[in-house]
C-alpha positions as CSV (number, residue, x, y, z in Angstrom):
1,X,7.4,-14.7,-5.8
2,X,8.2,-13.1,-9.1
3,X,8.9,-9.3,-9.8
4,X,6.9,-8.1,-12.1
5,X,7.8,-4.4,-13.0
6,X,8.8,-1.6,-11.6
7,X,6.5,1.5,-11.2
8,X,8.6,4.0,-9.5
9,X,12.4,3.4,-8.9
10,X,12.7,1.0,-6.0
11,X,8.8,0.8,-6.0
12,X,8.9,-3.1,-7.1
13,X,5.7,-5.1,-8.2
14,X,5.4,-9.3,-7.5
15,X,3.6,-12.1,-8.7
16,X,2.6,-14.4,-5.4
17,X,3.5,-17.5,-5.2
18,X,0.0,-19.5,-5.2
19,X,-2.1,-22.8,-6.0
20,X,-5.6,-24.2,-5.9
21,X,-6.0,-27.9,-5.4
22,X,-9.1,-30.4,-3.3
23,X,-8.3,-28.1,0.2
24,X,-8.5,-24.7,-1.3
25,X,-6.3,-22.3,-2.0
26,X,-2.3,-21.2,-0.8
27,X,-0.3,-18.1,-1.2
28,X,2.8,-17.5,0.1
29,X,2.8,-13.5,1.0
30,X,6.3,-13.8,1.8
31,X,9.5,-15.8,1.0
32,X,13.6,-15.2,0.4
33,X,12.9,-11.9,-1.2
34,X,11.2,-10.3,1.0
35,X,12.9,-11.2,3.5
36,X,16.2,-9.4,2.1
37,X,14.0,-6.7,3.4
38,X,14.0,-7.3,6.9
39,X,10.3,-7.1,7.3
40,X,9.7,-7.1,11.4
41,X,5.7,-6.4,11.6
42,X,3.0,-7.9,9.8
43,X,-0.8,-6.2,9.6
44,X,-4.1,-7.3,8.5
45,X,-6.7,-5.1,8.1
46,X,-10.1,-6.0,7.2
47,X,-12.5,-3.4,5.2
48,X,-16.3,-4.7,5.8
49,X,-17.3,-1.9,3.4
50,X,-16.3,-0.8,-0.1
51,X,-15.0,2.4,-0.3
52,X,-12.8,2.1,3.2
53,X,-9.9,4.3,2.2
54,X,-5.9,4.7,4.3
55,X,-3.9,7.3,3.4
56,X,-1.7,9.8,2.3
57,X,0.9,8.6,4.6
58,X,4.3,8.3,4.9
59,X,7.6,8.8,7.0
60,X,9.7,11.6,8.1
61,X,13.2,11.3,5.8
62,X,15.0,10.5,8.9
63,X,13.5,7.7,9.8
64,X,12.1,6.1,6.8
65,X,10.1,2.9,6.2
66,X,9.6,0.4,4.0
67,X,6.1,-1.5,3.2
68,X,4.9,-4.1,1.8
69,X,1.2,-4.5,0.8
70,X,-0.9,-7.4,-1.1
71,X,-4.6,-8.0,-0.8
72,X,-5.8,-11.9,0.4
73,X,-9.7,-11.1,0.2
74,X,-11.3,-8.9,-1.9
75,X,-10.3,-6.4,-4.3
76,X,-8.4,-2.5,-3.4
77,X,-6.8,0.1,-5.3
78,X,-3.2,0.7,-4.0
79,X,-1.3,4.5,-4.2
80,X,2.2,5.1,-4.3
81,X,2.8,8.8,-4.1
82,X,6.7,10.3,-4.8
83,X,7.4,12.3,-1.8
84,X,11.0,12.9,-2.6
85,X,11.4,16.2,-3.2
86,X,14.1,16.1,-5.5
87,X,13.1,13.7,-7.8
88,X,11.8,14.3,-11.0
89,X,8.4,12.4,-11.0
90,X,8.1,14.2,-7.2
91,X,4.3,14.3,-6.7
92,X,3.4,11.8,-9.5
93,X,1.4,8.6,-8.3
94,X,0.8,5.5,-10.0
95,X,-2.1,3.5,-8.9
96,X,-2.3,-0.9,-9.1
97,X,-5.2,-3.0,-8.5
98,X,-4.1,-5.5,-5.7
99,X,-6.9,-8.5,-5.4
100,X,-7.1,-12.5,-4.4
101,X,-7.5,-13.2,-7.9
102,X,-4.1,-11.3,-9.5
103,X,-2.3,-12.1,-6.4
104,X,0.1,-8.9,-6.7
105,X,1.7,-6.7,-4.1
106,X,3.8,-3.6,-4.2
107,X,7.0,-3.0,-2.3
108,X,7.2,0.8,-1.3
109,X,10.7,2.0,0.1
110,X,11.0,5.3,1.6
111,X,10.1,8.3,0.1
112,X,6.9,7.5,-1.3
113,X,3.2,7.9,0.2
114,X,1.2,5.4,0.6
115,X,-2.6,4.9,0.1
116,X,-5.3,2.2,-0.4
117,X,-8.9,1.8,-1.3
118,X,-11.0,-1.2,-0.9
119,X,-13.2,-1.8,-4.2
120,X,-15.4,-4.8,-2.6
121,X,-17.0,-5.1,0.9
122,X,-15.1,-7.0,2.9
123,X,-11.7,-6.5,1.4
124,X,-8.5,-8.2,3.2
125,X,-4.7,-6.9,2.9
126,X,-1.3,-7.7,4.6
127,X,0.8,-4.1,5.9
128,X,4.6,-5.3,6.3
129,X,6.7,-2.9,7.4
130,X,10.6,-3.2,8.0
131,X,10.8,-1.4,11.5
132,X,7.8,-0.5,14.5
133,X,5.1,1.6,13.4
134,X,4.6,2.8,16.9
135,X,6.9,5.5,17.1
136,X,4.8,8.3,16.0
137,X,6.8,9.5,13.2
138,X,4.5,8.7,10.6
139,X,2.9,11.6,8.5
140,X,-0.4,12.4,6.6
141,X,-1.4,14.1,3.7
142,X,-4.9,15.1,2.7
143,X,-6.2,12.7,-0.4
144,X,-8.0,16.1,-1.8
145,X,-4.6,17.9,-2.2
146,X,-4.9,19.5,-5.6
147,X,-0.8,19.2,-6.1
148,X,-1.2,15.9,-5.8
149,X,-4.6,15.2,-8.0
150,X,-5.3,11.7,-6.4
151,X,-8.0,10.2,-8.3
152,X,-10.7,7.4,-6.7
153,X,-12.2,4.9,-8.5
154,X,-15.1,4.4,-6.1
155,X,-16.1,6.9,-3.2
156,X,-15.0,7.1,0.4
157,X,-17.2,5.5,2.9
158,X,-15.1,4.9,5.7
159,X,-12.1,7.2,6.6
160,X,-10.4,7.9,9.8
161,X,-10.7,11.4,11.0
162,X,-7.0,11.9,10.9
163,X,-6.9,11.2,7.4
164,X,-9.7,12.9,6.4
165,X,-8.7,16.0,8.2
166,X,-5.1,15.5,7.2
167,X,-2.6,18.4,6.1
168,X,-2.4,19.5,2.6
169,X,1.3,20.4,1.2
């Protein structure tokens, strides 16, 4: 794994470890760097239909996670939203195309939101996070939020209903 750039500070982006040969394909989602990170919970989530959008969410301050997300089928749109009030870019997002062809992912410490769009049906990512997401202390923020000015390459077809009726700030 290779870092690539960095959109946000701490918001890293890697270059996946990968090869083709006779058998198919191999990428290695996670190695010595990530682990530095401590990751303890891995997710997959499968999106049968383009458009399936996660997000705005995020963590209370005190008890913050970190994620790590890379797409193995398909193609998606990945957000990172500042949250963190007194920084200067607070409320700016960048957005990063995470697919099985550029073989990128995004590390996203605390502080930031977090959001994703699949561009393709049946669009495959990884979720690591460094600590249980069971606790209920994760947040949501509505996607429409004019302060924020999310913008979507493709329309929403799927949405939970706690995203889509999520807070505003």
């Amino acid at each position: 794994m290779d870092f690539v750039r960095e959109i946000f500070p701490g918001v890293k982006v890697y270059q996946l470890s990968s090869r083709v040969d006779n058998r198919g394909s191999m990428t290695r989602i996670t190695d010595a760097v990530t682990d530095e990170f401590g990751i303890k919970e891995t997710r997959i989530y499968s999106m049968p239909k383009k458009g399936t959008f996660f997000g705005i969410h995020y963590r209370e301050e005190s008890y913050p996670m970190m994620k790590f997300v890379s797409v193995i089928r398909g193609r998606g749109m990945d957000y990172v939203i500042d949250l963190r009030k007194d920084s200067k870019t607070y409320l700016s997002w960048e957005s990063l195309e995470l697919s099985e062809e550029n073989h990128l992912a995004v590390l996203i410490p605390a502080g930031f939101g977090h959001a994703f769009i699949s561009l393709t049906d049946d669009t495959v990512h990884t979720y690591s996070i460094d600590r249980s997401g069971k606790d209920g202390r994760s947040l949501h923020l509505n996607y429409k939020d004019e302060k924020i000015g999310l913008t979507l390459p493709v329309e929403v077809s799927e949405i939970a209903d706690y995203d889509r009726e999520a807070p505003f700030l």
